[in-house]
N, C-alpha and C positions, 0 to 999 in steps of 0.2 A: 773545565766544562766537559761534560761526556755528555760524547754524542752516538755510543756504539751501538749499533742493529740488534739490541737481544730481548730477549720476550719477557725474561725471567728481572729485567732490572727495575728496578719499585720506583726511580727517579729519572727525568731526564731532564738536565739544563741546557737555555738557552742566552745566548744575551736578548737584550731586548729588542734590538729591531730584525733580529732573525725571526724571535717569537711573532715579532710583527707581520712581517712578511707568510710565513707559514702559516699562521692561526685567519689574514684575509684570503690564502687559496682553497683554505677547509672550508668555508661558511658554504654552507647552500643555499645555492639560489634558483632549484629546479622547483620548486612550490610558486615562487615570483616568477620565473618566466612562464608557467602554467598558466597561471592569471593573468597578465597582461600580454602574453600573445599575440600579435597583430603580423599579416600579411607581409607588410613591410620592414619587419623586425625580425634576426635568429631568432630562432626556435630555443635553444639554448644555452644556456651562460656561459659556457666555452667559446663562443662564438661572438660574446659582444665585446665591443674595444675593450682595453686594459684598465684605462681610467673610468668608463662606465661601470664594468663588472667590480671596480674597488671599489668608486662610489657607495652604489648598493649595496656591498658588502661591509662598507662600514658601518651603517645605519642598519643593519642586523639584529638583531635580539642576539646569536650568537655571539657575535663580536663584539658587542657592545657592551652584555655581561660578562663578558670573561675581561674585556679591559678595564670593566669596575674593579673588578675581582684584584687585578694586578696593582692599581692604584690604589684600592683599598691598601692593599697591603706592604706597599710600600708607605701611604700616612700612617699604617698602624707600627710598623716597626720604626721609623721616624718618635712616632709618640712613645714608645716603650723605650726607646733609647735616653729621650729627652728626660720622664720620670727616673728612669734609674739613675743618671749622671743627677740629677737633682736630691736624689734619695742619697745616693755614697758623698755627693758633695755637703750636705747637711751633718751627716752623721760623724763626716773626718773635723768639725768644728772650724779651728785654726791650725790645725797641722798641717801646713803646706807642704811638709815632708814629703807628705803621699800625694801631693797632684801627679806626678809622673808614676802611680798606680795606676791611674785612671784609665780604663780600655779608650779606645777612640772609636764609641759606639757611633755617633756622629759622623755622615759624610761632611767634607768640607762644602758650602755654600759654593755656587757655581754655575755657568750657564751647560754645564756638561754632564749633565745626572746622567743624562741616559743611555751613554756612552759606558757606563758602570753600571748598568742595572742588571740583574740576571732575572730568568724569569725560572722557576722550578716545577714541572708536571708530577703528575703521578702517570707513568706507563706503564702501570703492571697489567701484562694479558695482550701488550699490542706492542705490534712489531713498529720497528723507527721507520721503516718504508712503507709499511701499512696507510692504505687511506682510512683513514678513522678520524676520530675527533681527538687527538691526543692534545691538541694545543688548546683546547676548549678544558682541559683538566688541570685548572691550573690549583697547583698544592700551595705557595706562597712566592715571593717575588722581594728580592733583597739587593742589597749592593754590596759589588764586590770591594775584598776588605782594601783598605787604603792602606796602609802599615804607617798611619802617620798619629803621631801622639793629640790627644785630644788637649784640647784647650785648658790650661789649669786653673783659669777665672769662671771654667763652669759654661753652661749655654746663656747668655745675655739676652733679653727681649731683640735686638737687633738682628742676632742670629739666627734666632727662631724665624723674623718677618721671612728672612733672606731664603730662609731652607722652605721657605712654602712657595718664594717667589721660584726657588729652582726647581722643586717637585711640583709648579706649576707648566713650565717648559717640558717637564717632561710627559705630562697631563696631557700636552700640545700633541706635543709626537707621538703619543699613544695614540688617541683620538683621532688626529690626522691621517693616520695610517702611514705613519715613519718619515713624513715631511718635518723640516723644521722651517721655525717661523723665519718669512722671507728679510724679518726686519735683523736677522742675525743673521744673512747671506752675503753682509759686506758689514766690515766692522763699523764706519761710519754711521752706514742706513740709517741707524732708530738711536745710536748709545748716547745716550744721558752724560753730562756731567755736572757737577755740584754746582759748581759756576758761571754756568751759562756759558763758556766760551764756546765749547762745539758747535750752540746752536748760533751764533754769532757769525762763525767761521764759516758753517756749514751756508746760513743764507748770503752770502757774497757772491756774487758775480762773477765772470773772469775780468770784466771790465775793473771791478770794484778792488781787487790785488795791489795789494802795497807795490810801491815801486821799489823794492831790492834790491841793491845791486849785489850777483850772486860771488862778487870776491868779497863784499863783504859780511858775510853770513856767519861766518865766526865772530865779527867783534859786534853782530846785533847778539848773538847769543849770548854775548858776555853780559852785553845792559841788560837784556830779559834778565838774567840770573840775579843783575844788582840790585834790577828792578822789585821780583821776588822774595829778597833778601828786605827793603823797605816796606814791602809790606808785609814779612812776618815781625818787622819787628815793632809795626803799628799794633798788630794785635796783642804782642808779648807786653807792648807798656799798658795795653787794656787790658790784661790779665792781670797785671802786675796789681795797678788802681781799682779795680774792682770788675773783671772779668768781660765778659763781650756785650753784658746789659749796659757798659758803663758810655758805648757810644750809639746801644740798642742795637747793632748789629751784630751778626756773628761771622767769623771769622771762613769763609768758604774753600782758603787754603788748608786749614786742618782737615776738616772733615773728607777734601780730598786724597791727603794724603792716607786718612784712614781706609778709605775705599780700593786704593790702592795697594793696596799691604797685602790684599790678596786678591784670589785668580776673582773674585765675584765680578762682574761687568753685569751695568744695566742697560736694560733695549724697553722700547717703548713699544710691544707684541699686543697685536690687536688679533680680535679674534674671528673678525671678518670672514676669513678664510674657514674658518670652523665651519660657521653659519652657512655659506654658499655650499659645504658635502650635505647640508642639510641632517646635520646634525639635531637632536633636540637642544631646544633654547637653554634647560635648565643647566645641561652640562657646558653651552659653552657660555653660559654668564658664572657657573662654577668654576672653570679656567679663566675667564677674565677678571674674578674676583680674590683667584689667590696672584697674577700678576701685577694687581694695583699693591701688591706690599713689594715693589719693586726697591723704594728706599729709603726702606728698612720702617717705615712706617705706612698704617691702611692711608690710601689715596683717598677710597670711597667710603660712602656710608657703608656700602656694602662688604669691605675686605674683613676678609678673615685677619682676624689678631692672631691666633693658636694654631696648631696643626690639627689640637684636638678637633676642632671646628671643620676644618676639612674631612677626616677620617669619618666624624659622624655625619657627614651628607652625605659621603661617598655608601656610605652602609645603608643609607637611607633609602638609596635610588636602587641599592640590591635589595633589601626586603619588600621596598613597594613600590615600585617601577610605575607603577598604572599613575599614581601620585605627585611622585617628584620625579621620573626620570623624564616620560614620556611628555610630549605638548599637549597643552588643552585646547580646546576648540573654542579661541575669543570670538571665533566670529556670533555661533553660536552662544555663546553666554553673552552674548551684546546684546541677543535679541529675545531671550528668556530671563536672562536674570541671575544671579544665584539660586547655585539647587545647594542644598546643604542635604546631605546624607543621613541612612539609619544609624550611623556608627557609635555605637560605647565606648565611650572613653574614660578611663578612670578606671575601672570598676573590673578589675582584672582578679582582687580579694575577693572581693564576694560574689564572682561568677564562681572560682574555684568553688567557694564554701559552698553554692549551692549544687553545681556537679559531685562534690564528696557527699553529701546529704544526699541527692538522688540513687548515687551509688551504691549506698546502702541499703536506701527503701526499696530497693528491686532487687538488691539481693536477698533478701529474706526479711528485712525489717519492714518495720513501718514508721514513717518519718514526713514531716510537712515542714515549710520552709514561711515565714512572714516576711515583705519585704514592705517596709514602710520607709516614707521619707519626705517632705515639702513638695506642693503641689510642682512639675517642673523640674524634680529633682532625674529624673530616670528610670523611674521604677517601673514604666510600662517596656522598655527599651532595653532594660535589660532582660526583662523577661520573654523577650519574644528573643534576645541572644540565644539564650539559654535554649530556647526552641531547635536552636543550628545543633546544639548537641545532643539533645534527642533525638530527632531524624537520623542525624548522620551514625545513630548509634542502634540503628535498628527500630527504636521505640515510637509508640503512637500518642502525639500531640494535641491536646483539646483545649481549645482557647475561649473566652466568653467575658466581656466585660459587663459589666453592673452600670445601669443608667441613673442619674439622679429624678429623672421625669417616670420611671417604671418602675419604681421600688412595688408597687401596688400588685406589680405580674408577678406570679409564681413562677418558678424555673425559669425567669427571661434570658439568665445569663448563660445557666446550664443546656435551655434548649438552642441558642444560639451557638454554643461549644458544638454539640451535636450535629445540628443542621450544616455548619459548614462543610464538620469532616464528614458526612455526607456527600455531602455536594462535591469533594473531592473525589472519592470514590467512584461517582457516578460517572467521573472525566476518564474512567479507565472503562470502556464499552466492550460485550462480545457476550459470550456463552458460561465462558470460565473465567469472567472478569473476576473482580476481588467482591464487588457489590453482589454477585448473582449466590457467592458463598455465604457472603454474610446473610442474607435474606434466606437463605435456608437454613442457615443456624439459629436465625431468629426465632423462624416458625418453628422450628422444634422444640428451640427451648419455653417460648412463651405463650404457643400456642396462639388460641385467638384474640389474649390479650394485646400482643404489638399493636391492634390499631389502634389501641390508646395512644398511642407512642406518636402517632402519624400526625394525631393533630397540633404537637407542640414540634414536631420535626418534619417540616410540608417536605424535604428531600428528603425523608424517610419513604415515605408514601409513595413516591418515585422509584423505589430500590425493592420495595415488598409488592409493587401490580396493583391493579385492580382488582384483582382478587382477594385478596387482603385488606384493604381499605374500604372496599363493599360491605364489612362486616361490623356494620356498627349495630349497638344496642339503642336504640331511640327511647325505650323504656328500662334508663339505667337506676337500680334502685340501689345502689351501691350510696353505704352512710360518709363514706369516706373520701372520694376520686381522689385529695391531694397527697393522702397515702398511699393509694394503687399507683398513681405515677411515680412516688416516690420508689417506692419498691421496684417498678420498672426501669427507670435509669439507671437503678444501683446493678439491676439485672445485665444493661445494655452494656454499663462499662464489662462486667466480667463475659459477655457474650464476645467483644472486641477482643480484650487481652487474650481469651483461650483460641481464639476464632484463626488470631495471626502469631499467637507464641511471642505476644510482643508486652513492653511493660508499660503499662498509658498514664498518660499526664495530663493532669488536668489543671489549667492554666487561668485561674479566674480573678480580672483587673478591677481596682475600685471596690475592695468589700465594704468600705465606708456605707455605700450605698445597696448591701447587699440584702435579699428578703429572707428570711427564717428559711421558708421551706430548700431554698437551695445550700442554705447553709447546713437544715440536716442530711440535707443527702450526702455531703460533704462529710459530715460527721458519720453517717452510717460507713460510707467506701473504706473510709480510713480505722473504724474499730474493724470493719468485716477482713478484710487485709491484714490487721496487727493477729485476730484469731486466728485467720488462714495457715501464717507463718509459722504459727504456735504448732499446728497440726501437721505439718509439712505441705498445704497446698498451693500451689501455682496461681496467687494471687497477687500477682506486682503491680501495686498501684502509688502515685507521689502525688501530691499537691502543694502547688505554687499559689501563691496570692498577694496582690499588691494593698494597698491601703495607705491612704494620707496619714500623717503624723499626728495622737492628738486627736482624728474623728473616731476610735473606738475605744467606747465608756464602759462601763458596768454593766447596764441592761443592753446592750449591742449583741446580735445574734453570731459573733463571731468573739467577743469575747465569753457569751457561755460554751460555744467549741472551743476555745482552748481550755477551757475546764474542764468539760465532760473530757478530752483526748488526755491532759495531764494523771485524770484518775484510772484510763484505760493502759499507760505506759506508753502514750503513742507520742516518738521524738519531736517537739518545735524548736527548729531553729527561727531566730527571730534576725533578721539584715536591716540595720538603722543605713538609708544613705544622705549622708552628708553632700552638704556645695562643694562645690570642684575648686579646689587651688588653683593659682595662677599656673602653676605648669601643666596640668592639664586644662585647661583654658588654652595656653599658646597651642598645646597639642592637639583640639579641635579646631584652634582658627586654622593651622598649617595648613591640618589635612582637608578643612575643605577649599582651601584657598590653593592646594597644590605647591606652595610653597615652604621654603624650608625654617624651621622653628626661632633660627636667631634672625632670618629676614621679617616675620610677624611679629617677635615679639613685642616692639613699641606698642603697635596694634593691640594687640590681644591685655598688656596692661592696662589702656584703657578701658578696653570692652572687660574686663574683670573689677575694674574697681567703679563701674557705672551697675552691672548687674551683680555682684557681693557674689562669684559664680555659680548661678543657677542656669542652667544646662536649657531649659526651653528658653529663659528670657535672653540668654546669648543667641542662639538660633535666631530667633525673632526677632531681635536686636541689628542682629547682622545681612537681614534680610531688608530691615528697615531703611537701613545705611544703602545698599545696592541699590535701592529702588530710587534712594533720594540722589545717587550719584556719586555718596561720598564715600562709596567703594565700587570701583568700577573695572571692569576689564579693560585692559590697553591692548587695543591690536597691532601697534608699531612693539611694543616691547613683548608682546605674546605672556602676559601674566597678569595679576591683580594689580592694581596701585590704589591707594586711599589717601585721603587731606586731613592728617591726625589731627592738628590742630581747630578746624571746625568740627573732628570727630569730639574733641574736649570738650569745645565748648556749646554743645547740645544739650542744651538740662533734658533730664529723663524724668519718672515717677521713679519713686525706690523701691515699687513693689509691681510683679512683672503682672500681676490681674489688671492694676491703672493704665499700666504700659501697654497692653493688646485693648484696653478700652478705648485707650486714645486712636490707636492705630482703626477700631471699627468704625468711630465717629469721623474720621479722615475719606472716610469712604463715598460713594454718591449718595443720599435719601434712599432708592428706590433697591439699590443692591442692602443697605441699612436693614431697607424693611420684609425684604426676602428673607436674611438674615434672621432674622427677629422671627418669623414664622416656622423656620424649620428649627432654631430652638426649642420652643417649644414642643415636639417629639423627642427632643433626648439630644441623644448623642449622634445619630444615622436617621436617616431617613428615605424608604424606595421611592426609587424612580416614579412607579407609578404610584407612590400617593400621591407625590409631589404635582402628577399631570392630575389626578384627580382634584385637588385643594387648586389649581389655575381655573379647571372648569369650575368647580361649588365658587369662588370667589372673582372668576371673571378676572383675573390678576396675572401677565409673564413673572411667573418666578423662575424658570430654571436659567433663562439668561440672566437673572439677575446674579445664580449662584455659580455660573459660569462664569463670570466675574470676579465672584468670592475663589473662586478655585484658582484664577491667574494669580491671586495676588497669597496666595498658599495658607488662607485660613481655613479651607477643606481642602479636602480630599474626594476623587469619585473611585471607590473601590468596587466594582463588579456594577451591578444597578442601584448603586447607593450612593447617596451625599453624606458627608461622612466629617465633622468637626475634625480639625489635624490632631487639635489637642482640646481633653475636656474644659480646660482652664479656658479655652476659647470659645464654647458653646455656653459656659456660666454668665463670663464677662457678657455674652451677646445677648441672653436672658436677663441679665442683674440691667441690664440698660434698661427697661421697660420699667414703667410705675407697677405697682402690684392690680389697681386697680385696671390696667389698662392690660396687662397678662393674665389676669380671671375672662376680661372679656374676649379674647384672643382666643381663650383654650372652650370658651363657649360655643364661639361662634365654629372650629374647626371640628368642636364635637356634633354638631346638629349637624355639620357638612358629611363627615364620616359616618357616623348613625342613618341618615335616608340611605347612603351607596349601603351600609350592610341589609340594611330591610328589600332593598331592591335587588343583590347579589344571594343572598340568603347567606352570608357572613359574615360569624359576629368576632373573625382576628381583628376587628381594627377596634372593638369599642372601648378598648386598652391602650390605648394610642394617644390618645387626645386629652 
């Protein structure tokens, strides 16, 4: 082990509970005394007791990742040892010849790992007395060699249990901060034997002691021996006759002696003591769960069989800490629910495929991307991913989805793309904001025309003044308007792209439902961009678009765009997504359950062969199950637990539209018929129509949809009611009789029609 003071040396080892020791004096904890602070408290961390300042120091982020790190890689080298003796042992057939080849990658099983464990830094650039983080840099963590031949029968399932139950001790000691478990502080305490007799011995009494007499102690030892001797030879004639099934028992003198043959000794280590440093729960039910393979078989549902099984939790708590290391907040989720998250899973292909297709179309190409797939499948979800790497890559994002109730509106999706990233802009206020530039590059380039622009982007209007929006023609004798608009937005995108030097994306969800006019402007960006290129000019423009599987035919205004683009040369990549496999399945329940992949799996096999894996009706699904209980938060055990067995036996619909049907009929009448009303506008709907359509109808809707939003079938995004998912505004519309949703869109147009005649505004007569 070197330990020398020099600058220049690229490694430095430690054993391990030196590493120990030195890596809880480095942690900082002048950020934690900063905050909690008080009167009656050091100022400090030098100054608080030794056991306090360890405490804290254990349950670090510092020390907490770097002890992952160690134990990572002590199960990883463990696993790499175990494959390779498996790999040379296969490959040697029957040549017993060569077992005494075999390295002895393998530590021997044992309650003393960590007595042998080294831990190896990287110190290059810091000195050995240097205060620095040197013990936070840990480069790998192995054991020191034993010089003892490896077993020539190979690693046996028995062995495997044993070496997780020892790298589980040493787990202990890590995380303890160099305690060992108090149940191995006296050989008696906790040890196990096959037999029962310890525990036999151990409950006795002084009163309850044989009467002895101590001269004769040798001739009892001689019976015990005869004694021993009678009953191996009970079991040798059951062996003989037909083995230990022949008197259904089995023999508990062998299996001792096998236990015996080596140094292994078992203790019954609870991990109490974890919990009380205040440890997260996750890591010490991950040590109590490779301790349940104490002998040589899982105790619990939960023990790990493999070490593989260990290595990959332990990796799991270092890539996403937020998930599996740290605690969740049961209290909290007892009294909201499950939240299930934006997250993509699966779909790691075809984000790539569509970042290398973006990547081109901004480099000088021209390229668009189709992403179709079953209603439910991901397709809005990945697309708003895809969003995180545009942003993060410099580039300007324009998003806009298609209504099934506004197919009739010209631009509804485009102007809604617009209006937003407006309204973002606006959030940046001053003189030389970002909005005050834009609005004079407007007017340069479009002159008096922007206030066209103003009435299909009301935060447009806000960004160009009053002075600008004053200038309307009231006697417009123009043949055309849905062409001047058109030619204006094609205008606005290239006024953004040149404006910020940036390459814009235009994001538009549901073409299924999309209108002509927005699909030529679509068509126009993307030839005007393939020309640009051709010329050498600074026109970087992409287009993303989702669409269901199956709703675009022949005459659909987006499959004549991919016409007219394939005869312009302009690249479609086309992205089919498919249902999610059961392992991504187990991979969304984990993650939002916070737990680890082979503790959900049961779980998540269910919930995959009830929903055939479609990615909303699991969400929903799973939502469903919390709310009825039969997946709930435990605040004694700090994680989820669920009753799989009534989870089986819940018949379902096999199609997730039946499945949110049933779920809205489950609901009161009066939240039903709120419901029902703000369907009909679409997909969203403002705030203030909403209070407008209470006064025209005399009717509380918004508590009723306050309602709808606990139980997560909306959304309230900015001053909007907002369906979570389209599939959930159809089902809530397809409820109604047809004749009874004519009278419905009657009656909320004659309401909307008097407020325009009296406001002198006709934005809403598109609405209803």
């Amino acid at each position: 082990m070197s330990t020398a003071a020099t600058s220049c040396t690229a490694e430095t080892t430690f054993l391990l509970s030196k590493w120990i020791g030195r890596a809880i004096d480095e942690v900082d904890l002048s950020a934690l005394a900063n905050g909690t602070s008080t009167g009656a408290a050091p100022d400090h961390p030098s100054q608080w007791p030794t056991n306090v300042r360890n405490s804290m120091a254990l349950c670090s982020d510092e020390y907490l990742m770097s002890a992952l790190r160690v134990a990572r890689s002590l199960a990883d080298g463990i696993c790499e040892a175990e494959d390779n003796i498996a790999t040379k042992k296969g490959g040697r057939e029957n040549n017993s010849n060569d077992d005494e080849l075999l390295p002895s990658l393998l530590p021997e099983p044992g309650i003393d790992w960590a007595d042998n464990v080294q831990v190896h830094l990287s110190s290059e650039g810091a000195e050995f007395n240097e205060i620095s983080k040197l013990h936070f840099n840990i480069q790998r963590a192995d054991f020191l060699p034993s010089g003892e031949a490896a077993d020539s029968g190979g690693p046996s399932d028995e062995d495997a249990m044993r070496r997780i139950y020892s790298l589980g001790i040493v787990l202990y000691e890590i995380f303890s901060g160099g305690e060992r478990p108090p149940e191995m502080g006296h050989q008696t305490g906790g040890r196990k034997s096959d037999d029962g007799t310890a525990e036999f011995f151990q409950g006795l009494s002084q009163e309850d002691t044989f009467p002895i007499d101590d001269g004769n102690i040798d001739d009892l030892a001689d019976e015990l021996n005869l004694f021993d001797d009678i009953i191996d030879d009970r079991y040798s004639l059951c062996d003989a006759i037909g083995g230990d099934d022949f008197f259904n028992v089995e023999n508990p003198r062998k299996s001792k002696r096998q236990t015996q043959s080596c140094s292994y000794k078992v203790y019954d280590v609870s991990v109490e003591p974890l919990k009380a440093k205040c440890l997260p729960g996750s890591l010490c039910d991950l040590v109590k769960n490779m301790l349940d393979c104490a002998n040589c078989y899982p105790s619990g549902e939960e023990s790990y069989h493999k070490m593989s099984e260990v290595r990959d939790d332990l990796q799991m708590m270092l890539e996403k800490p937020t998930i599996y290391l740290y605690d969740q907040d049961m209290g909290r989720l007892s009294i909201t629910g499950l939240q299930p998250g934006g997250t993509v899973f699966g779909r790691n292909a075809e984000l790539s495929t569509i970042k290398d297709t973006y990547r081109r179309s901004v480099s000088g190409g021209s390229e668009m991307v189709i992403i179709s797939g079953a209603s439910g499948s991901g397709k809005s979800l990945l697309g708003h991913e895809f969003e995180k790497h545009v942003l993060a890559g410099g580039g300007i994002f324009l998003s806009g989805k298609f209504d099934q109730l506004q197919q009739g509106t010209p631009f509804s999706a485009l102007a809604s793309a617009f209006n937003v990233y407006c309204g973002i802009l606006l959030e940046d206020s001053g003189p030389s904001s970002i909005a005050v530039v834009l609005a004079s590059k407007l007017r340069s380039s479009m002159g008096r025309d922007v206030h066209y622009l103003t009435k299909l982007i009301p935060n447009l209007a806000i960004i160009l003044g009053p002075e600008t929006t004053s200038l309307i023609y009231h006697n417009d004798d123009c043949d055309n308007a849905q062409k001047r608009l058109l030619y204006l937005l094609c205008q606005f995108v290239d006024v953004i792209s040149s404006t910020f030097s940036a390459p814009v994306t235009l994001f538009l969800d549901d073409l299924q439902w999309a209108d002509a006019a927005s699909i030529e402007a679509v068509n126009n960006l993307l030839i005007t961009a393939s020309i640009a290129s051709t010329s050498f000019q600074d026109k970087r423009f992409f287009f993303l678009g989702c669409c269901r599987e199956g709703e675009i035919n022949g005459g659909h205004p987006v499959w004549k765009l991919l016409t007219n683009l394939e005869r312009a040369s302009v690249g479609c990549t086309n992205i089919k997504l498919d249902l999610m496999d059961e392992h991504t399945i187990n991979t969304m329940v984990s993650e939002t359950l916070s737990l680890f992949p082979r503790l959900t799996r049961s779980l998540s096999s269910v919930i995959y062969h009830k929903t055939k894996g479609n990615p909303l009706f699991v969400s929903r699904l799973m939502l469903s199950l919390s709310k009825e209980g039969l997946l709930r938060p435990s605040l004694s055990r700090g994680r989820w637990e669920w009753e799989k067995e009534k989870i089986e036996c819940r018949n379902l619909p096999t199609d997730v539209a039946m499945f949110l049907n049933d779920s809205i009929r489950e609901l009161p009448e009066a939240v039903q018929s709120s419901l029902c009303i703000l369907s009909c506008f679409g997909a969203s709907a403002d705030v203030s129509l909403i209070e407008t359509l209470e006064r025209a109808l005399n009717q509380n809707i918004r508590d009723d949809l306050d309602v709808a939003v606990m139980k997560g079938l909306l959304d309230i995004i900015g001053n909007q009611y907002r369906f979570s998912h389209d599939r959930i505004q159809e089902a809530t519309y397809n409820m109604m009789e047809d004749g009874v949703r004519r009278l419905f869109h009657f009656t909320y147009g004659l309401s909307l029609a008097s407020l325009s005649i009296e406001e002198g505004c006709d934005g809403s007569l598109f609405i209803a």
